[in-house]
C-alpha positions in Angstrom: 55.3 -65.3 152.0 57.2 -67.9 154.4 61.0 -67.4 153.7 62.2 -70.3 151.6 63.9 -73.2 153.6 67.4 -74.0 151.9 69.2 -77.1 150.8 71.5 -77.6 153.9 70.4 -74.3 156.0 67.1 -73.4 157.7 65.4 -69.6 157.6 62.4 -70.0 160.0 59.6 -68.5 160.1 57.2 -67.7 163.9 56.8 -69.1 166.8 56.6 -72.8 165.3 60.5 -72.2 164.6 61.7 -75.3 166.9 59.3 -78.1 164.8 59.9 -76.6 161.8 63.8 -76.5 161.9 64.1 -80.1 162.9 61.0 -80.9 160.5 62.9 -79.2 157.8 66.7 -80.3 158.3 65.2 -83.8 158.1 63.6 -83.5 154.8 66.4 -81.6 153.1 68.6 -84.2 153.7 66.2 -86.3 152.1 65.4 -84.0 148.9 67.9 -85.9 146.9 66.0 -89.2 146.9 62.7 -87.5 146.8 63.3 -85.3 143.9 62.4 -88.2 140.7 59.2 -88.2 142.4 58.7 -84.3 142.5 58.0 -81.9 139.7 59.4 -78.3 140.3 56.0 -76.7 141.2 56.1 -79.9 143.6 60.0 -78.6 145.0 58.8 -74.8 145.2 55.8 -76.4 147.7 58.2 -76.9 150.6 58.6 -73.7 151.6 59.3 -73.4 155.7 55.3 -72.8 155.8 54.7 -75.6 153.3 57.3 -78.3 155.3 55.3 -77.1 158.6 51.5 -77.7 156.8 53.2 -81.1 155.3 54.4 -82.2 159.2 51.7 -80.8 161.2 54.5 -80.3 164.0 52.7 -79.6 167.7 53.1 -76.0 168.7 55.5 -76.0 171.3 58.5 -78.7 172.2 56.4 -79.3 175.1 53.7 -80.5 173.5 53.4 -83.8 175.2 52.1 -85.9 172.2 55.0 -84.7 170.2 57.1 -87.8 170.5 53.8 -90.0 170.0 53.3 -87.9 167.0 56.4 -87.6 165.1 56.8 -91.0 163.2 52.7 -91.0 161.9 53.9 -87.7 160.8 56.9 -88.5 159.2 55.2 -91.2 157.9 52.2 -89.5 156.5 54.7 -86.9 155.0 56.5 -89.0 152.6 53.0 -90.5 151.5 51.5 -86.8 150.7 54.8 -86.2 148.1 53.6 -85.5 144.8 50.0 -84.8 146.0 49.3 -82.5 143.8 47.5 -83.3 140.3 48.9 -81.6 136.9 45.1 -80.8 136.1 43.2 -80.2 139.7 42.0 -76.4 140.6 44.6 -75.3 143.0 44.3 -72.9 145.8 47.6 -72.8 147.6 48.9 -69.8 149.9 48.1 -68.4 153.6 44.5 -66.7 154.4 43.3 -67.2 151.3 39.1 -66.3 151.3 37.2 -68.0 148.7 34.3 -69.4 146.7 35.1 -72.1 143.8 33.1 -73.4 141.4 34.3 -77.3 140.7 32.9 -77.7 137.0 33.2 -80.9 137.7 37.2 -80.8 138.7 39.3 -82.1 141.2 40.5 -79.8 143.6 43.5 -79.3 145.8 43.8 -76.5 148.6 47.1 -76.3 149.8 49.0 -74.0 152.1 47.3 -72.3 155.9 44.2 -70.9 157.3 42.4 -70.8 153.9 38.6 -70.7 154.0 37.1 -72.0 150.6 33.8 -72.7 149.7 33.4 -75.4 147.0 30.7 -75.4 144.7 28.9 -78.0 142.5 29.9 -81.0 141.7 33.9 -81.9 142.5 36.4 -84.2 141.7 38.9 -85.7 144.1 39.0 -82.9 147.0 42.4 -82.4 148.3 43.0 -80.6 151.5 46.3 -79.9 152.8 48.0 -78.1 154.9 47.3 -76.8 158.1 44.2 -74.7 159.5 41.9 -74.7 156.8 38.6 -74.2 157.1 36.6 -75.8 153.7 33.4 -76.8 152.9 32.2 -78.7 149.6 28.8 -79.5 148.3 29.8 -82.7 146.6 32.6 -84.8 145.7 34.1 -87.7 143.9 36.6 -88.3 147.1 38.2 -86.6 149.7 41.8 -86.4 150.9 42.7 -84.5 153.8 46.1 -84.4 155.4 48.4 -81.9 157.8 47.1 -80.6 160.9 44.3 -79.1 162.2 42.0 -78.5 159.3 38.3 -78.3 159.2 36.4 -80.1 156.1 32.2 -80.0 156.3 30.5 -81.3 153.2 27.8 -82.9 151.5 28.5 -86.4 149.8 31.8 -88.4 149.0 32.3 -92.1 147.5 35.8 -91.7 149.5 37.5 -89.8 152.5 40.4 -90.4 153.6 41.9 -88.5 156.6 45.8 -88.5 158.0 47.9 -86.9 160.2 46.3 -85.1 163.3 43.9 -82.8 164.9 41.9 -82.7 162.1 37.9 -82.7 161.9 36.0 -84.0 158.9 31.9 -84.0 158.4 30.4 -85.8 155.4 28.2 -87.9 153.9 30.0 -91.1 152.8 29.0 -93.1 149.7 25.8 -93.7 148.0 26.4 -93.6 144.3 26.6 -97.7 144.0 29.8 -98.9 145.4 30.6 -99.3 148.5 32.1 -95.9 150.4 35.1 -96.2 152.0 36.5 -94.3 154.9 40.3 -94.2 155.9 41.6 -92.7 159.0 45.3 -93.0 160.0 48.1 -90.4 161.9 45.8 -89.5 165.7 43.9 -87.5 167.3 41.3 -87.0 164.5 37.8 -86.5 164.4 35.3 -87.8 162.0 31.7 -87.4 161.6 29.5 -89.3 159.1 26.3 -89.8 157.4 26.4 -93.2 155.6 24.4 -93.1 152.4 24.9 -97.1 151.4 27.3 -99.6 151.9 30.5 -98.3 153.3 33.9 -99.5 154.7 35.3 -97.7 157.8 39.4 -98.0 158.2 40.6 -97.0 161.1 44.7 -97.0 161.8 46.3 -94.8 164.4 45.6 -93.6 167.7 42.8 -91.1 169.6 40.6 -90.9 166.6 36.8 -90.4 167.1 34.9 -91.9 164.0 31.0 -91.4 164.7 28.3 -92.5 162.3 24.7 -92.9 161.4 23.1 -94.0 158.6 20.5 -92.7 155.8 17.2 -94.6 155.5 17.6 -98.0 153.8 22.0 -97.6 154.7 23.2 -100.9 156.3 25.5 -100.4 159.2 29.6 -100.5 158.5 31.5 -102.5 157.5 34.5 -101.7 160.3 38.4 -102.8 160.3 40.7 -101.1 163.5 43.8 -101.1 164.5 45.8 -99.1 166.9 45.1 -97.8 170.2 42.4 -95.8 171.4 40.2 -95.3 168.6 36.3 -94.7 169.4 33.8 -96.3 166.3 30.6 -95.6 167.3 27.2 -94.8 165.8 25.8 -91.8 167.0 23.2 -91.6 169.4 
């Protein structure tokens, strides 16, 4: 495992060492005002590979889009705090391989380069970290935050996506309600199959958001904001 980042000190771990240790002295000194918020399983989370998978930093300092990035990150960080549910399946770690049966449960996959396969019907899906790959037959929602993750599904009432350089396939709404997609952070990539009435949020920068629709769907409903976002149905 990732050597634990300190209150006050930082113990790095790989080449992501220069993100990580201004990623991490930032949030340590913020620990203390965060902790009522935090259980301890919560605390024990924000190991140096979990602050990096909660940050999504760039992989070098010269990463270009790193001073674009920083504040959605930042701000997409303090958001995910307390993510996880008492009662959700959870799959946390690093190269983690495998196959889950919902039961009907929500699900949270936490951690790096995990590849799960979700069965049956889920609850909320939670995905986040960095580098996952997942895919999910059927869901209640969707959540996926961090950097660089890869979510292909069947159907979801909700999705939300945030952070950056993550890709997201689904089939949104379609159980009465309308679906509702939310997209904030930049450089994200979704791709959707609208089964009903749906709401497409777009905040940010650089994200792709392409669409068609199921037989009888009406198109989106679409709010933006930002700069540089495509919306577009697919050809």
């Amino acid at each position: 495992m990732a050597a634990r980042v300190e209150r006050g000190a930082v113990k790095c771990c790989g080449e992501r060492a220069c993100g990580v240790a201004f990623a991490s002295r930032w949030l340590s000194s913020n620990d203390r005002r965060l902790e009522p918020a935090k259980s301890r399983l919560q605390l024990d989370r924000l190991t140096c590979l979990g602050r990096f998978a909660l940050f999504g930093i760039p992989i070098t300092a010269q990463d270009p889009s790193m001073p674009r990035l920083l504040p959605l990150v930042f701000a997409a960080t303090i958001a995910s705090v307390g993510i996880a549910q008492a009662d959700e399946l959870t799959i946390e770690g690093v190269g983690i391989s495998r196959d889950v049966d919902c039961e009907g449960k929500d699900v949270g996959v936490y951690g790096a380069e995990n590849e799960i396969a979700l069965t049956g019907k889920c609850g909320l899906i939670t995905v986040h970290g960095s580098s996952h790959k997942v895919s999910f037959e059927e869901g209640t929602g969707l959540a996926v935050s961090g950097m660089d993750n890869k979510v292909k599904g069947g159907r979801a009432q909700n999705v939300t996506v945030a952070v950056t350089q993550n890709t997201v396939t689904a089939t949104l709404g379609g159980s009465g309600a309308p679906g509702k997609l939310s997209t904030s952070g930049a450089n994200n990539r979704v791709s959707l199959v609208l089964a009903g009435p749906t709401r497409l949020e777009v905040q940010g920068a650089d994200h792709v958001v392409e669409w068609t629709r199921s037989e009888g769907a009406p198109n989106p409903e679409v709010t933006a904001s930002g700069a540089k976002n495509v919306i577009k149905k697919k050809l």
